[in-house]
N, C-alpha and C positions, 0 to 999 in steps of 0.2 A: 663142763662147758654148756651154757645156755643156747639152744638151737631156736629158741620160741620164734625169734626174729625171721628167722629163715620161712620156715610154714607158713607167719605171718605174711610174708612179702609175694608169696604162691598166691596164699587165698586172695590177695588184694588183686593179683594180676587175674583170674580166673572170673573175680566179679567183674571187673572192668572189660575184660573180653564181651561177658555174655553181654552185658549194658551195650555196649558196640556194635556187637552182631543183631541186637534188638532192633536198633536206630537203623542199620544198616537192612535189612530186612521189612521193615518198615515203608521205606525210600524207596525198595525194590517192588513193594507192593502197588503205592502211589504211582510209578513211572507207568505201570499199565494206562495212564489215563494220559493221553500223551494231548500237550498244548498245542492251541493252533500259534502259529505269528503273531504277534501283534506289534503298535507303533510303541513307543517312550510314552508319548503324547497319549493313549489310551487313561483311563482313571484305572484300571484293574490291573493295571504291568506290574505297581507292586504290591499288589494284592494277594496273587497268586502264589502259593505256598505248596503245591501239588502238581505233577505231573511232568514227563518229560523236558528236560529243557534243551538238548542239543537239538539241534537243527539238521534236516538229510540237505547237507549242500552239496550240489547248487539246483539239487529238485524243492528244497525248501531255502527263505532266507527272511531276512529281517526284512519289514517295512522300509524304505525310505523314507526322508521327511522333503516336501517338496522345496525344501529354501535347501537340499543339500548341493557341497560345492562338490564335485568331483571332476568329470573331465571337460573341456574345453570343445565344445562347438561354435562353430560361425555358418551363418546361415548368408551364403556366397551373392546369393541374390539379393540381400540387402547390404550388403558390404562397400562402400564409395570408397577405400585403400586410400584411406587417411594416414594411418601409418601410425598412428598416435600409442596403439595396444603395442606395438612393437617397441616404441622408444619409453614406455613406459617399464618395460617388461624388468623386474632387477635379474634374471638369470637370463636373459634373451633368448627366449625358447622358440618365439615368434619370427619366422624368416619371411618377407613380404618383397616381390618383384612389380610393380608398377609401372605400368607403360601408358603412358598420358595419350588420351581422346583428340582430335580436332573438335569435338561438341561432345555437346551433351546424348548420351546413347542411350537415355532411361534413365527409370526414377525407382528409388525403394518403395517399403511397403509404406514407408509415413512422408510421403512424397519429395525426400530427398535426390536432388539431380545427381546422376552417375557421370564422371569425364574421366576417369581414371579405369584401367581397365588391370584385372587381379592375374600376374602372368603366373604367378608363385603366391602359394600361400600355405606356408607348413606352419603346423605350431609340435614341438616335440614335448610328449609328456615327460618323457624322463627324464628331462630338467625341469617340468615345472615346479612351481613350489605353492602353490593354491592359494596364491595371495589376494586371487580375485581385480587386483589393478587393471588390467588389462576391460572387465566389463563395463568396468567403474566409468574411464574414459571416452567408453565406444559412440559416439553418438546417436549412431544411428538401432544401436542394442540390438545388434548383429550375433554378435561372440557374446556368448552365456557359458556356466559352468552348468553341467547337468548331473542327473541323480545315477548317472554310468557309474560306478566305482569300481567294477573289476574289469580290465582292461590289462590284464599281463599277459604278457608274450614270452617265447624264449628267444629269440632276441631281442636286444635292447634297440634295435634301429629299426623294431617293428614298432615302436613307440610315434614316431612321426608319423602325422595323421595330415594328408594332402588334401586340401578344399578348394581351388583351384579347379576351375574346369574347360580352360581352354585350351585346344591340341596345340602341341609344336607347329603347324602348318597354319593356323591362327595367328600364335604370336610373329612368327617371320614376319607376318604379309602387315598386323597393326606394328609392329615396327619398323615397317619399311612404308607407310604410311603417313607415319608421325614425324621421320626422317625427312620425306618429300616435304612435307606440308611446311617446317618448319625451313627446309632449303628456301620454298618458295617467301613464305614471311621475311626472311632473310633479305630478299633480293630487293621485295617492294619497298623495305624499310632504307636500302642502300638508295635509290632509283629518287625516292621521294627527300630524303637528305640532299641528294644531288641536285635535285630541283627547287629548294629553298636556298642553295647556295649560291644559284646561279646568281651572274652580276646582270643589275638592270642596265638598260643602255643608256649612257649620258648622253642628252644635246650638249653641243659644242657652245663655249659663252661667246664666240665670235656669230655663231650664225642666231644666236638668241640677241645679238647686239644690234646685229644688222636688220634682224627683222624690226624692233624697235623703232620707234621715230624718235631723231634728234632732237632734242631741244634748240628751241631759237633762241639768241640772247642779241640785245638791242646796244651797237656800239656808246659805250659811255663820251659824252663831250671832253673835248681836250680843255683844263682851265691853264692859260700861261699866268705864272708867277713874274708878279711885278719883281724888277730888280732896285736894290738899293739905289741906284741914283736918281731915276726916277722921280722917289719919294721926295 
């Protein structure tokens, strides 16, 4: 019985070890030199062939890129509750409460007028789906995605992020506000309806006859008709 195969297939494993632990050994050398961060967008990202590459997160982490999308901010003060980012939304993550102005209460930063006032304003991350529609719309480029990407919580209802900043003792009083104002609109619009409907008053065609002057008419001559025998 030929064994050659056997010892053969030893030695082959033993070279291949040492070749392995050379490589390995190597890497371990190199990783003394350990990399700083950098972007994608950098020219040397893949260049670098040497030195640590894990990262101590979240004391260390990758650059962001400033067009990154990740969570959803609205900046409240420029927000005129159009409503548009909402009805846009395809998972409807965007919840918005609007309680309408009698005027105009202020203007954004790009001199948009405010009449709408924001009672509610949640957007829930953990439905969105980072489709970006909602900035896309926004007019007044209020609500952006920003370069936040780690935003986990242990629970998931800590995902809704409240922008919104007026107290319940606020909203009461502009809804009870809005309510009067528009009672009262209600009433002048009924009051003036009623007033174009009144009837104008007729003169009477007797006393418009009487004031008139009659006509004089001048009796016509009587002609007698000859009779036949007459002729």
């Amino acid at each position: 019985m030929n064994n050659s195969g056997y010892w053969e297939n030893i030695k082959s494993a033993l070279n291949t070890s040492v070749k392995g632990l050379k490589t390995t050994i190597k890497h371990f050398k190199d990783a003394k030199k350990t990399v700083k961060p950098m972007s994608v967008s950098d020219p040397n990202y893949f260049t670098r062939q040497e030195g640590i590459m894990t990262l101590q997160y979240p004391h260390e982490s990758l650059p962001i890129p400033d067009n990154g999308r990740y969570k959803l901010h609205n900046e409240i003060d420029d927000c005129i509750v159009c409503d548009k980012c909402a009805k846009i939304c395809p998972v409807d993550c965007i919840d918005i409460e609007p309680i309408k102005a009698k005027e105009t209460f202020g203007y954004t930063s790009d001199g948009t007028p405010k009449r709408i006032y924001a009672a509610k304003f949640d957007i829930d991350m953990g439905k969105c789906c980072f489709c970006g529609l909602c900035t896309t719309v926004c007019p007044t480029e209020c609500l952006t995605m920003t370069k936040s990407f780690d935003f986990s919580e242990y629970d998931i209802a800590d995902h809704t992020y409240e922008f919104a900043t007026m107290t319940p003792l606020e909203i009461l009083e502009k809804k009870k506000e809005i309510e009067e104002f528009e009672k009262a609109k209600k009433t002048d619009e009924v009051s003036s309806t009623k007033k174009k409907m009144a009837v104008k008053p007729v003169v009477k065609k007797k006393e418009e006859e009487s004031n008139k002057p009659k006509p004089k008419f001048k009796p016509r001559p009587m002609i007698k008709k000859k009779k036949k025998d007459d002729e």
